[in-house]
N, C-alpha and C positions, 0 to 999 in steps of 0.2 A: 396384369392381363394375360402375361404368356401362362403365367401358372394355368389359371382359369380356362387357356385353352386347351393346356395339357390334360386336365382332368378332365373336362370332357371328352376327351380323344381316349382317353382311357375305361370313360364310364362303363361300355357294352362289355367292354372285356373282364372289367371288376365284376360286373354283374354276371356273367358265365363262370369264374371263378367261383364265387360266392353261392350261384344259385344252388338248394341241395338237392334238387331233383332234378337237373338238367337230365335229359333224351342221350342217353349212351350208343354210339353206331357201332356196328361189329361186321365183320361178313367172315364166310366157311368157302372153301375153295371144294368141290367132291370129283373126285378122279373116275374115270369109266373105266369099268368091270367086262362090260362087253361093247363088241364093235366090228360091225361087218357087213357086207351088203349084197343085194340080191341084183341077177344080171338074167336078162330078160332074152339073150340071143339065141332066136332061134333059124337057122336058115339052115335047111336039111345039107349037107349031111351035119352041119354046125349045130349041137344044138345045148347051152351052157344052163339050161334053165333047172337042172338041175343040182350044177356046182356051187359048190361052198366056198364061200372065201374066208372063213373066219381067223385062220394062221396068217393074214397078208399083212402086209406091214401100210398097207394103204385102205381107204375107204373111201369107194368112187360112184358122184353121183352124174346122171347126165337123163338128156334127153334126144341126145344126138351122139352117136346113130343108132342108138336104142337107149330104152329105159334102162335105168340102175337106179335102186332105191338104197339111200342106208339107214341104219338102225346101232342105234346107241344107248346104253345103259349103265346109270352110275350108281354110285352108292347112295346108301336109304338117306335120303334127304331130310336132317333136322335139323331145327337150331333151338335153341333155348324156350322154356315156357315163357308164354306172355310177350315173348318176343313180337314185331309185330315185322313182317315181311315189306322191305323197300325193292328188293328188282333182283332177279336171277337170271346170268346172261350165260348161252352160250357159248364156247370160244373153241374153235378147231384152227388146226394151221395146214392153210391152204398150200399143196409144192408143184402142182402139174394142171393147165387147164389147157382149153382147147374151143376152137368155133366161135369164141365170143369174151366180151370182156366184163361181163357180169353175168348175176343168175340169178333167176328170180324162183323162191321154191315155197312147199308149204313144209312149215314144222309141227310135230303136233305129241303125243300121247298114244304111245302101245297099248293096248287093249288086252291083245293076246300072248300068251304064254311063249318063247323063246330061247335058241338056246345058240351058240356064236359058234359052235363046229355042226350045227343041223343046218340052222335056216339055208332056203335057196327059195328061189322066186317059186316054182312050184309049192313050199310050204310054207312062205312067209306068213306073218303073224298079220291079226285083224288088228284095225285100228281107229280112232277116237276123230273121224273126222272133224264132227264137229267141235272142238273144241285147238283145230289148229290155227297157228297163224301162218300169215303172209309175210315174208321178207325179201331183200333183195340184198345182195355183194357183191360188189366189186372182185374180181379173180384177174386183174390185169398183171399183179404180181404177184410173187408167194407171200407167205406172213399171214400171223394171226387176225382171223374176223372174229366178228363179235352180233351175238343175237339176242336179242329180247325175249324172254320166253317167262316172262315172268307169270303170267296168267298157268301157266302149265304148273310151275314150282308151286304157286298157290293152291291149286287142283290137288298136289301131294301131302301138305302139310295139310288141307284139310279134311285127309281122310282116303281120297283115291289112292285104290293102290301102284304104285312104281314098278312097270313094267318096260322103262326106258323110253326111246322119241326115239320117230321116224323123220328123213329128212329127203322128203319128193320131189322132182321138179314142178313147178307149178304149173297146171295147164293137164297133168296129167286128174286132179282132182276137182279143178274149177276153171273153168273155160279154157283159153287154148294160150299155149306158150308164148311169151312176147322175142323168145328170142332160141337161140340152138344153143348149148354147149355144153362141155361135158370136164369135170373138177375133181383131184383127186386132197384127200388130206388122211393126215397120220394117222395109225389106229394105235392103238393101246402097248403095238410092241414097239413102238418108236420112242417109250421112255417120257421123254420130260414133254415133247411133241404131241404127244394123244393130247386127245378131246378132253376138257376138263368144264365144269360146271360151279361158274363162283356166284352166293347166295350172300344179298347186303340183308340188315335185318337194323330195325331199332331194338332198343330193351327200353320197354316201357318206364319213365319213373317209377320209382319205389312211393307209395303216398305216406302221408307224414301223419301219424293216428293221430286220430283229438283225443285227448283228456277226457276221462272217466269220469265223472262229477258223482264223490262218494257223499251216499243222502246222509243228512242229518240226523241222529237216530232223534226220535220224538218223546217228551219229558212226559214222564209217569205221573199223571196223578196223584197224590197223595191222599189217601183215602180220609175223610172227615172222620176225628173219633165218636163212638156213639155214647151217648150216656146213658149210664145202667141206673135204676131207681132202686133203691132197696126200702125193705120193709123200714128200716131204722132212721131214715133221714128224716131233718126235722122240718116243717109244713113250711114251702113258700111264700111268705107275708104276701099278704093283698096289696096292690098297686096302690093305692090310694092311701094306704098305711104308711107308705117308704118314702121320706125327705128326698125328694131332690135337689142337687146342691148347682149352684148354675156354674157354669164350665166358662173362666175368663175369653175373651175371643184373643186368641195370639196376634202379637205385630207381626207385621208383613217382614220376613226373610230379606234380608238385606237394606232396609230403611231405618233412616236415621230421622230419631224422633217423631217417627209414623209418618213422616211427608216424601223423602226423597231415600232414592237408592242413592247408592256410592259411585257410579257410573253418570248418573244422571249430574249428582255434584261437579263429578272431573268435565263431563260434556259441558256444563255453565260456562264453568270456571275457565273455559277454555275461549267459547265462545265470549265472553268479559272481556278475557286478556286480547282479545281481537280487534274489538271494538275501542280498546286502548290504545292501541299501537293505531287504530287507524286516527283515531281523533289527533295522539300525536301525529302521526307524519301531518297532519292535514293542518295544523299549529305552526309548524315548524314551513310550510310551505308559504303560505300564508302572511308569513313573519318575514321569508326572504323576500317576496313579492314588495313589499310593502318598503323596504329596504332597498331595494333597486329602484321605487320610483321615484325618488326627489334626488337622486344621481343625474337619473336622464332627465328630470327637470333641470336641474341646473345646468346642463349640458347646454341642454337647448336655447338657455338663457343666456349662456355665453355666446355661443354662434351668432343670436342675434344682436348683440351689442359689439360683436366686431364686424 
């Protein structure tokens, strides 16, 4: 029984083993090329709406005490043909936050053309509202978050082009802000830190071709020969002229002396010796019977005379 349990404990595994088209997972890690953000402060004589950050070694978004939007852009996102897209996440590492211990933002799809030592909030790039999402993090401590964005990554492999994601507070695009605060994370010259974008993927089974079924080629006819008449052949006698000779009727193929096949013989023969055996046993039964009963006669005869 222990066996019988072990192999079922094994079965699912034998069968992933075995199976030859089993669902291959894989995923590609893509590093950002650009990353920088746009800063909204204007209070006379202050006025930053023009400055670049794209050399910073930081990329700061907030909503308090003013807007900052950032903007990131990776490498041309592929994975394999026929692959089929499981989920592409986000991941920045948060080191400075402020006002709050979460944030809630929209991330979405650049639209517009960009460049990481031009952009500033006066010429920041258009953008793909519709097509962002909503999320929320945690920034209570530093360390790597992580975002959903997979509907974006699908947008790229099928055709949109890759002009990097915007990453807004929320409230500045749809309704109003659940909360204040303001988040810095790594850009691109912090090395291993920058914002990176990891893509899971299946590879579809390979399918297993069916068999060709090579046709038959089909048997030629064999053309009937014609007969030629010539002048010199001699005159086909009249039917009624030509003896017919009567043709014996053959025995039947396997009968012995026209009555029975040779099978039919062994099936008698068989059946006979059947009916043999059983007449004996049934002789022989009949015999002991007959034998056992003036024993137990006399048995009984003695009992009663004692």
């Amino acid at each position: 029984m222990k066996r019988v349990k072990y192999l079922l404990f094994l079965l699912p595994a034998l069968i992933l083993l075995t199976y030859p088209n089993k669902v291959m997972a894989d995923s590609k890690t893509f590093g950002v090329v650009k990353d920088t953000f746009a800063n909204s402060v204007y209070n006379p004589p202050l006025d930053y709406r023009d400055n670049n950050y794209g050399g910073t070694g930081s990329v700061v978004v907030s909503n308090e005490p003013i807007d900052r939007f950032g903007y990131l852009w990776f490498e041309n996102i592929e994975i394999p043909e026929g692959a089929i897209l499981n989920q592409g996440t986000l991941k920045f590492y948060v080191h400075e936050q402020n006002y709050s211990g979460s944030a809630k933002l929209n991330i979405g799809p650049v639209s517009g053309d960009w460049e990481e030592n031009i952009l500033t909030w006066n010429n920041k790039p258009t953008i793909n509202q519709t097509q962002a999402v909503e999320v929320a993090i945690s920034i209570t401590e530093d360390g790597w978050k992580e975002v959903n964005i997979t509907s974006i990554v699908q947008s790229w492999l099928e055709g949109a082009e890759n002009r990097g994601i915007f990453i807004y507070p929320y409230g500045y695009l749809y309704g109003s802000p659940e909360s204040d605060f303001a988040f810095s994370f790594k850009s691109k010259e912090s090395g291993d830190l920058r914002a990176k974008l990891d893509v899971e993927y299946n590879l579809a089974p390979t399918p297993t071709p069916s068999p060709t079924a090579t046709p038959t080629p089909k048997a030629t006819p064999t053309p009937k020969p014609t007969a030629t008449v010539t002048a010199e052949e001699e005159p086909t006698p009249s039917p009624e002229l030509v003896e017919e000779t009567p043709t014996p009727t053959p025995e039947p193929e396997g009968r012995i002396l026209g009555l029975l096949s040779p099978g039919q013989i062994v099936g008698g023969g068989l059946v006979l010796l059947g009916l043999i055996g059983l007449g004996v046993g049934l002789g022989l039964y009949l015999r002991d019977k007959r034998k056992k009963k003036p024993v137990k006669e006399k048995k009984n005869e003695e009992e009663k005379s004692s």
